[in-house]
N, C-alpha and C positions, 0 to 999 in steps of 0.2 A: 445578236442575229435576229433579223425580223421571221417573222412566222406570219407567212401570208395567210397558213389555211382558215385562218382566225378573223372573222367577220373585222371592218375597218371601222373605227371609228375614229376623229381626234380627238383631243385633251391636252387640256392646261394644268399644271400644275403650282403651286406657291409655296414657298418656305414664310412662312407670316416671321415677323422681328420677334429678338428674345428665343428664337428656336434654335435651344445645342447645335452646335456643330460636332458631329459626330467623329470620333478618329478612327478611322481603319488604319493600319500600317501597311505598308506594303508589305510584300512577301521578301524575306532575302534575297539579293541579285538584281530587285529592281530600282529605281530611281526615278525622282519628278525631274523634270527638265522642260526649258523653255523655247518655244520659236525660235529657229534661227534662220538665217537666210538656207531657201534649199530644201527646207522641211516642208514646204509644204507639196513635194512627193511623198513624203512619209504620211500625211493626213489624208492625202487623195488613196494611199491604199490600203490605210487603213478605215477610211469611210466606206471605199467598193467592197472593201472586204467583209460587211455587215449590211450589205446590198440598197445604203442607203443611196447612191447611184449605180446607173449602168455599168458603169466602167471606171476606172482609173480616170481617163482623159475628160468623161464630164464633172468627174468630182473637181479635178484640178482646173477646169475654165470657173467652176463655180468660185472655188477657193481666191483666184487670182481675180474677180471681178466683184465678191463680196471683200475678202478681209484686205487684201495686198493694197491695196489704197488707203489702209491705216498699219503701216507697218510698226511703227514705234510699237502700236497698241497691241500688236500681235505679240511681242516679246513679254510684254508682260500678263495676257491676257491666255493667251494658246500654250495650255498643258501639253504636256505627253509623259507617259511612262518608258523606259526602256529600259533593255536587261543589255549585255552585254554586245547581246547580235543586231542592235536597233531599237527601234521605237516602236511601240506595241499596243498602244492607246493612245486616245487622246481627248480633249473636254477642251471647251472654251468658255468663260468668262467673258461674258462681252455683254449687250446692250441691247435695247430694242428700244422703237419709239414709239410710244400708244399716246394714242389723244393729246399730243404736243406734250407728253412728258417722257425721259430719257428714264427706263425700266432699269433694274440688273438682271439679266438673261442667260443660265446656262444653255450653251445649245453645243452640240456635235459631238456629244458622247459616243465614242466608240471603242470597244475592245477586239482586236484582232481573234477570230474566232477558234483558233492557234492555242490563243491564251487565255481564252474564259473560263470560270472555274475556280480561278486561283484567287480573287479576292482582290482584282485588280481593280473592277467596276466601283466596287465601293469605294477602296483608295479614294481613287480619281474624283467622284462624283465629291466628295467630303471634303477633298483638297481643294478642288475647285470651287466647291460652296464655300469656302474659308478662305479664300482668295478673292471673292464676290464683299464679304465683308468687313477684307482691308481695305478693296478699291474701292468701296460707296459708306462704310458705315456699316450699322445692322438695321439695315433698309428690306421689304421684301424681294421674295429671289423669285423670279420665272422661270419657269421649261416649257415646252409644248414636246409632248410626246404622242404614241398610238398605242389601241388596243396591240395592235403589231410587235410591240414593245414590251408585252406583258411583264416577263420577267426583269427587264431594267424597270416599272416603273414599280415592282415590289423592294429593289434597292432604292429610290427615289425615295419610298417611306419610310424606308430605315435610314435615309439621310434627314429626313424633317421635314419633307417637301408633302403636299395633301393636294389631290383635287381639286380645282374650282371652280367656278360656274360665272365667276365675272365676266361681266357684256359684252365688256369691251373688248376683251379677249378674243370671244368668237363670232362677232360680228351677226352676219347673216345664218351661220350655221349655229345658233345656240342650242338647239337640240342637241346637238354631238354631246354633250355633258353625259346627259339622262343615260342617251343610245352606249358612250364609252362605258358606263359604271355596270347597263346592264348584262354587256357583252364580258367585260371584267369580273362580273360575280360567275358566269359559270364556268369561267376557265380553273387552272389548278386551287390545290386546294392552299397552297401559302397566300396566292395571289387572296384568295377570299379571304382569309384569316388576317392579311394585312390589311385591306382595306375595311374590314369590319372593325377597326380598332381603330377609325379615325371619324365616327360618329357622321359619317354619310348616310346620306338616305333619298331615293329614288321615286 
């Protein structure tokens, strides 16, 4: 869930090659599961539902005008978790293209707010990073997340994933680095503790 009252910054973050992939298990009851036709109502509410869109209906035009134009890729690429009564998460595996080269990109992490707590964000994030390098190799792995985000991106480091400050990345806002890390250090006290353990500095 995003937490607005937390000043905004963005961020990138990187899993560099040769970085463990970490195993969470799920918890009993749940299951990885792949795209299927249809699901992507499941993704539109589970994305609204961690308010990364408005609503339901703009998650789902987004969904249907980003990924539904590589469907193939969505089956093997679009996670979800789900327990018996549906699907309850979800992460993608997919792509980005920076400076005419084709990235590997976790992006659309979310955990139904229902069911956070349980251990499911880490699963996910871990399965999906390990799914990133069967499809490419042990290549590096991208994310873009927010200070917003705080407590996903203290699982992001217990998945392998650090900070970065590459250019390219963030274009015309390269400040946002500095501005995320300082807004980052004063929030909770894991969030510093984690970040202090990957040899950043401001």
């Amino acid at each position: 869930m995003l937490d607005k009252k937390v000043p905004y910054a963005g961020l990138y973050m990187r899993r560099a090659p040769g970085t463990p992939v970490p195993a969470f298990p799920l918890p009993d009851g749940f299951r990885f599961s792949f795209y299927e036709d249809g699901d992507e109502l499941e993704w539109a509410r589970i994305e609204a539902s961690v308010l990364e869109f408005s609503s339901e209906f703009a998650a789902l035009l987004f969904f249907k005008e980003k990924f539904m134009p590589h469907a193939d890729e969505l089956r093997r690429r679009c996670l979800f978790i789900e327990d018996g009564g549906g699907k309850v998460a979800t992460a993608n595996a997919w792509w980005s293209d920076i400076e005419g080269g084709r990235r590997a990109w976790l992006q659309w992490v979310g955990v139904d707010p229902q069911y956070q707590g349980l251990g499911l964000g880490k699963a996910l994030i871990s399965r999906a990073t390990g799914l990133m390098v069967e499809l490419y190799g042990d290549v590096p792995v991208f994310l873009k997340t927010q200070t917003w985000s705080y407590k996903a991106i203290a699982i992001y480091q217990e998945c392998g994933y650090r900070p970065t400050d590459e250019k390219a990345l963030y274009g015309s806002r390269k400040d946002n680095y500095k501005k995320a890390l300082r807004i980052l250090k004063k929030l909770p006290r894991y969030t510093r503790k984690v970040l202090s353990t990957s040899s950043i500095t401001i």
